[in-house]
C-alpha positions as a Markdown table, in Angstrom:
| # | Residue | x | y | z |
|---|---|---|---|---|
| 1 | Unk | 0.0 | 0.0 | 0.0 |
| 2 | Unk | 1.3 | 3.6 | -0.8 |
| 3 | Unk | 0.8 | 5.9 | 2.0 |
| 4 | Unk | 1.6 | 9.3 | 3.0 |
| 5 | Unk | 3.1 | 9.8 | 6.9 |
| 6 | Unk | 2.3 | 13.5 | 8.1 |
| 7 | Unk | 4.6 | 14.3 | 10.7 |
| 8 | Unk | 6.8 | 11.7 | 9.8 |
| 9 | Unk | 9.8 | 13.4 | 11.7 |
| 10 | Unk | 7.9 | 13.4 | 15.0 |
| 11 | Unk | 8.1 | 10.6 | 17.7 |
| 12 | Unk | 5.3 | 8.8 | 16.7 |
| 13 | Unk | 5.9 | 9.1 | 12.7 |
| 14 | Unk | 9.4 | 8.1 | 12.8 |
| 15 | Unk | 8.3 | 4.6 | 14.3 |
| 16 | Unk | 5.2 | 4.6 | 12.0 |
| 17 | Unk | 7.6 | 5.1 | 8.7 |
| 18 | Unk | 10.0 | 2.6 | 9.8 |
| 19 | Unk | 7.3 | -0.1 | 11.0 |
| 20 | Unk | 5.4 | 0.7 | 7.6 |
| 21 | Unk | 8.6 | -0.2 | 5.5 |
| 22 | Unk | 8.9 | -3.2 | 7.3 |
| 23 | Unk | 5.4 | -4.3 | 6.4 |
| 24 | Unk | 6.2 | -3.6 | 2.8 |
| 25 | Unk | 4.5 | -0.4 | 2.0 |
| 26 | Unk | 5.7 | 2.4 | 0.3 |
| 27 | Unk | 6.1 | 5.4 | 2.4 |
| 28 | Unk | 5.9 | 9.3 | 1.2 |
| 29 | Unk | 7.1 | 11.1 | 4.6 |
| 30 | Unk | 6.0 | 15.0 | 4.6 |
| 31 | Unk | 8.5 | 16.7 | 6.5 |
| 32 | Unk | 8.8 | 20.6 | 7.0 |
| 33 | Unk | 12.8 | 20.4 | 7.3 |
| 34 | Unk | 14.0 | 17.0 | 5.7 |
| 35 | Unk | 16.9 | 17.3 | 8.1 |
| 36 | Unk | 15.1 | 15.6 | 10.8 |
| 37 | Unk | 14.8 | 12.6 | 9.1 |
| 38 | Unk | 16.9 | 9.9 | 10.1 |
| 39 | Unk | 19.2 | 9.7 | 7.1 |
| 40 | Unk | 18.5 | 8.9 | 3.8 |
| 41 | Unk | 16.4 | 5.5 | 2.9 |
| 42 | Unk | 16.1 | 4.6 | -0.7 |
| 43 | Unk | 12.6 | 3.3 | 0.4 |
| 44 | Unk | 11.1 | 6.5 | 1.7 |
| 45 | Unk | 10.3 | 9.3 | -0.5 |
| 46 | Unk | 10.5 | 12.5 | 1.8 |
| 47 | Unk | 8.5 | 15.4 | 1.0 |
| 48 | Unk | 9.1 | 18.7 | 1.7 |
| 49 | Unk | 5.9 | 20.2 | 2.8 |
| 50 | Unk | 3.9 | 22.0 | 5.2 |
| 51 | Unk | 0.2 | 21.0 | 6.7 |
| 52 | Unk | -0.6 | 24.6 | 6.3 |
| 53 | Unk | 0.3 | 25.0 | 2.8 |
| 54 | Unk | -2.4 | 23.1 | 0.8 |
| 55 | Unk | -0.2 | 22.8 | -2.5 |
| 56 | Unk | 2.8 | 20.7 | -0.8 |
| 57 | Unk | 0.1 | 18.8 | 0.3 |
| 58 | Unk | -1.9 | 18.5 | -3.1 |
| 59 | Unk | 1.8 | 17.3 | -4.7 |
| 60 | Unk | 2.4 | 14.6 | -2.0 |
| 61 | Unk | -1.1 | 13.0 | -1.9 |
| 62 | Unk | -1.3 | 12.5 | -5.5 |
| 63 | Unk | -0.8 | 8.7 | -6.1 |
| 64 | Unk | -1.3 | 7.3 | -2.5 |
| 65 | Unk | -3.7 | 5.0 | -0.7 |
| 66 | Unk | -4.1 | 6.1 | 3.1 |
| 67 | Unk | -2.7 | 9.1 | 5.0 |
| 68 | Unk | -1.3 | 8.3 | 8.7 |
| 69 | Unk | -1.5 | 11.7 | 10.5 |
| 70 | Unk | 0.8 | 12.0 | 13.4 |
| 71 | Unk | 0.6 | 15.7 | 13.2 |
| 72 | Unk | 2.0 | 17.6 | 16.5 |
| 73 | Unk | 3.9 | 20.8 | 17.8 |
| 74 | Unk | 5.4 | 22.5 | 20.6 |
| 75 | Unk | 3.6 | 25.9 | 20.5 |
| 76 | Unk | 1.8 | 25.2 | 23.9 |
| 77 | Unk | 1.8 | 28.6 | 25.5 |
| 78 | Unk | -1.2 | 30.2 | 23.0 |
| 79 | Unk | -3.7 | 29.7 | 21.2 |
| 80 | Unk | -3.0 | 28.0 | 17.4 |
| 81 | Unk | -5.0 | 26.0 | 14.8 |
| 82 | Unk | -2.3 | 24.2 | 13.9 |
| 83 | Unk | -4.1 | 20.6 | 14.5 |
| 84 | Unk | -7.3 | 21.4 | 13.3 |
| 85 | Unk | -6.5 | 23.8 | 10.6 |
| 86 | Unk | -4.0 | 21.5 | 9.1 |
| 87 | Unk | -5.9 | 18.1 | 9.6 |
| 88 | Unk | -8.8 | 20.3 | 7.8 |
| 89 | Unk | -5.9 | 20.9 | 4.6 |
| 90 | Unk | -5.2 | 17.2 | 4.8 |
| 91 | Unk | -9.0 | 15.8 | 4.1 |
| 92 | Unk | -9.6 | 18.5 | 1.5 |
| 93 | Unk | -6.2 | 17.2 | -0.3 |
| 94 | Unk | -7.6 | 14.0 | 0.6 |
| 95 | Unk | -11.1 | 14.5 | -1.1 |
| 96 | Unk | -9.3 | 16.3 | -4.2 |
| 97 | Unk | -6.9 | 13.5 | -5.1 |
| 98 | Unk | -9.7 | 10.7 | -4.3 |
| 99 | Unk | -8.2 | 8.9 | -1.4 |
| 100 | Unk | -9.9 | 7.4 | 1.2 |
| 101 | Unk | -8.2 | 6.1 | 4.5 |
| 102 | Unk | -7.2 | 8.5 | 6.8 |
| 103 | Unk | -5.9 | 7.3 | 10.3 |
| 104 | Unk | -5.4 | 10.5 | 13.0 |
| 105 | Unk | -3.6 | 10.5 | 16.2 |
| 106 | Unk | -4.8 | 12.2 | 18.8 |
| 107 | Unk | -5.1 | 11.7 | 22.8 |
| 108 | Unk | -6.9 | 10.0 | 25.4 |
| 109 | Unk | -8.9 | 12.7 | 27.4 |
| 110 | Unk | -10.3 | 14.4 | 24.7 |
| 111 | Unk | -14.1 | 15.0 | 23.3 |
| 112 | Unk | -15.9 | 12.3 | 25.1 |
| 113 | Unk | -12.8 | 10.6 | 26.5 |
| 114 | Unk | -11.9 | 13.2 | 28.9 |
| 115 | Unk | -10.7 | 12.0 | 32.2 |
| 116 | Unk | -9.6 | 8.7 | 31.1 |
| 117 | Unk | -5.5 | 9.7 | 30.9 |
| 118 | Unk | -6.1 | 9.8 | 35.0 |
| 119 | Unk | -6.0 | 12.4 | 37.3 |
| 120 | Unk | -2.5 | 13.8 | 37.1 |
| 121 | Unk | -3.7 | 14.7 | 33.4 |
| 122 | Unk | -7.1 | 15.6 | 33.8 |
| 123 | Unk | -6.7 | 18.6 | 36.9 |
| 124 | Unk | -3.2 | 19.5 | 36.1 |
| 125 | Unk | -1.3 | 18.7 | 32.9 |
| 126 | Unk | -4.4 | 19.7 | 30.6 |
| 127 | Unk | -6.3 | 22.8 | 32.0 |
| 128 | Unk | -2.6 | 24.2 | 33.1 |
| 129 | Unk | -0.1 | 23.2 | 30.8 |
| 130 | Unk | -1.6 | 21.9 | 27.5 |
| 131 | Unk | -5.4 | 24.0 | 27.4 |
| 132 | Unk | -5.1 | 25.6 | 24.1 |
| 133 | Unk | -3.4 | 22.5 | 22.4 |
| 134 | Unk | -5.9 | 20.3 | 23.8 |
| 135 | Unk | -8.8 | 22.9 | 22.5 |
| 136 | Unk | -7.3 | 22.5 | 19.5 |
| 137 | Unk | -6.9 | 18.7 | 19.5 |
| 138 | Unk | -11.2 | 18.7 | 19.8 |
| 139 | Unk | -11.2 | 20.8 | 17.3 |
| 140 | Unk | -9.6 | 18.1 | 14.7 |
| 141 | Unk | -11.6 | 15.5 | 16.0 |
| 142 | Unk | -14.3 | 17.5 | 15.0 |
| 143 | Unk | -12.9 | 17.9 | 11.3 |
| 144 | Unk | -12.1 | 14.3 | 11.0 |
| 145 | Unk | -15.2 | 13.1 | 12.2 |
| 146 | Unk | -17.3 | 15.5 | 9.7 |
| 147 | Unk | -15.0 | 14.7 | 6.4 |
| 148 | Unk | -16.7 | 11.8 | 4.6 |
| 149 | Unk | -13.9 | 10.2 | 4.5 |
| 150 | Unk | -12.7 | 6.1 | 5.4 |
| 151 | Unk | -11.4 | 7.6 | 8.8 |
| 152 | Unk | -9.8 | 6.4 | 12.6 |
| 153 | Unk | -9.3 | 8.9 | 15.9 |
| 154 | Unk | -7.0 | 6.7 | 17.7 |
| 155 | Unk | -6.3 | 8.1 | 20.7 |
| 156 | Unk | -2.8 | 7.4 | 22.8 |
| 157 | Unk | -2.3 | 7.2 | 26.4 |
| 158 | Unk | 0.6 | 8.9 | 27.8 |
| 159 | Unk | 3.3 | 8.8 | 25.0 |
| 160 | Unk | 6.5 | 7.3 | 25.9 |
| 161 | Unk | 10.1 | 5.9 | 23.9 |
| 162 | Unk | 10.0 | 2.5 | 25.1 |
| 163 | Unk | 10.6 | -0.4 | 23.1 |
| 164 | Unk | 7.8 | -2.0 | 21.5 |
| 165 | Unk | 5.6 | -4.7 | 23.5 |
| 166 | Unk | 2.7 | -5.9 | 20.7 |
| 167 | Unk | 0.5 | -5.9 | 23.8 |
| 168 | Unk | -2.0 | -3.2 | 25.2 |
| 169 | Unk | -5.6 | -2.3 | 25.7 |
| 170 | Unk | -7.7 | -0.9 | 22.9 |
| 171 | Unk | -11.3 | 0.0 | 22.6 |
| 172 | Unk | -13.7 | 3.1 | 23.1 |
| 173 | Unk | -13.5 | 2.9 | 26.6 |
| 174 | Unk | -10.2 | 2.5 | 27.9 |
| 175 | Unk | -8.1 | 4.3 | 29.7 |
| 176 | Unk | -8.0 | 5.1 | 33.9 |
| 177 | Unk | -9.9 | 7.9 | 35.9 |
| 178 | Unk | -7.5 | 7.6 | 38.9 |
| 179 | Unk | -3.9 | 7.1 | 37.2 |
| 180 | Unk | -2.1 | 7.7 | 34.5 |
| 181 | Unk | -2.1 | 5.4 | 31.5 |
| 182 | Unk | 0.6 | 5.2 | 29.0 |
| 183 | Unk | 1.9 | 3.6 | 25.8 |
| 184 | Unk | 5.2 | 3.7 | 24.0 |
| 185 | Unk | 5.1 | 5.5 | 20.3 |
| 186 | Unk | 5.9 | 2.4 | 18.7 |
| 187 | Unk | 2.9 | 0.5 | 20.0 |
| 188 | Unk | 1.0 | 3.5 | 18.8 |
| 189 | Unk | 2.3 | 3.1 | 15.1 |
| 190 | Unk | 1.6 | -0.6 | 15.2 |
| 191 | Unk | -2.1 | 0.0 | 16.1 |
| 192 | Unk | -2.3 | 2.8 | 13.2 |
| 193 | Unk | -0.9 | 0.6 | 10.8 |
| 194 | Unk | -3.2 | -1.9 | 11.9 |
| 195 | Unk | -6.1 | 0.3 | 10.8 |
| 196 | Unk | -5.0 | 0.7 | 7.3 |
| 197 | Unk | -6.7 | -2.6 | 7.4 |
| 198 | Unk | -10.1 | -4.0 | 7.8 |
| 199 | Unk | -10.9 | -2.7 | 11.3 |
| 200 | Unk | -13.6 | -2.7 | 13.6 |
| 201 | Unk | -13.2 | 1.2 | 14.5 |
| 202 | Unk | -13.6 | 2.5 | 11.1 |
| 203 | Unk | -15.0 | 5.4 | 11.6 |
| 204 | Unk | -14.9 | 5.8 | 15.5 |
| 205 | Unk | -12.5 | 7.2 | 17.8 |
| 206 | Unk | -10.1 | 4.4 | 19.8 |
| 207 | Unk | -8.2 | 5.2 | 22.9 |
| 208 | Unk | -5.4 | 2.9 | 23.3 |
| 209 | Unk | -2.8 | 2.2 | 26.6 |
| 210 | Unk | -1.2 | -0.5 | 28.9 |
């Protein structure tokens, strides 16, 4: 299967690119600075391209099959549409070029998950640290859920680098009110890639943890 990883430089895209090469597909990586990559591989076609520029992402949609979006930044301290606004560029490139999978990474404790990353999360970490990027994080739910599209929310616990287990919870409902639940960002590529797939969860948002 062609597919194109957005945010394929991040923590979470890195392991998806590398576990989706493994599995045999071919990979487009869209990458704002091509630097980041982790040297050159024959197999991976890297992009350079913005979420917020619509033609970058017009050129590297044209041709592929599903879009894994592990889309994420680090300006936390203000308001920014950054999620939702490029998620919303990616389904209308999407729609344009006529594909149809489209498997988004979000975060336990949003829309009606909230509460379920525990506590720690849910009275400090959120409305303290992370309000605005979590506003924004409901606000591409909201996008992906009204696209039309073939489309997964799968929504991580805590994110972390460990090694990769093959084991952990998955479903609408998981997750913890009282503790923190975590998974490492290569168990969170494997379930991705695992949507591309038949899947119970098309179309439904998935938390997934320990």
């Amino acid at each position: 299967m062609r597919v194109l990883v957005i945010g394929a430089s991040g923590g979470t895209g890195r392991e998806i690119v590398r576990q989706a090469l493994e599995q045999g597909h071919h990979v487009t990586a869209l990458v704002r600075n091509p630097a980041r990559m982790s040297g050159p591989n024959p197999h991976v076609a890297v992009v350079t391209g913005d979420v917020m520029d619509p033609a970058s992402l017009a050129s590297a949609m044209r041709d592929q099959d599903a879009v894994l979006c592990a889309l994420g930044h680090k300006r936390w301290a203000g308001p920014s549409r950054i999620l939702s606004q490029g998620t919303h560029n990616v389904v209308e490139a999407m729609s344009a070029a006529g594909v149809r999978r489209l498997i988004v990474e979000t975060a336990l404790g949003v829309g009606d998950s909230a509460g379920r990353l525990g506590l720690y999360y849910t009275l400090f970490v959120i409305p303290f640290i992370l309000p605005f990027y979590w506003f924004d994080k409901g606000r591409q739910e909201r996008v992906v859920r009204e696209c039309g599209l073939e489309w997964v929310i799968v929504r991580p616990g805590q994110l972390t680098n460990d090694v990769r287990r093959g084991r952990y919870q998955h479903g609408p409902r998981v997750g913890n009110y009282l503790w923190s639940v975590s998974i490492s960002r290569a168990d969170t590529a494997e379930f991705m890639l695992k949507q591309l797939g038949e899947t119970p969860y098309l179309r439904t948002a998935v938390g997934v943890c320990y």
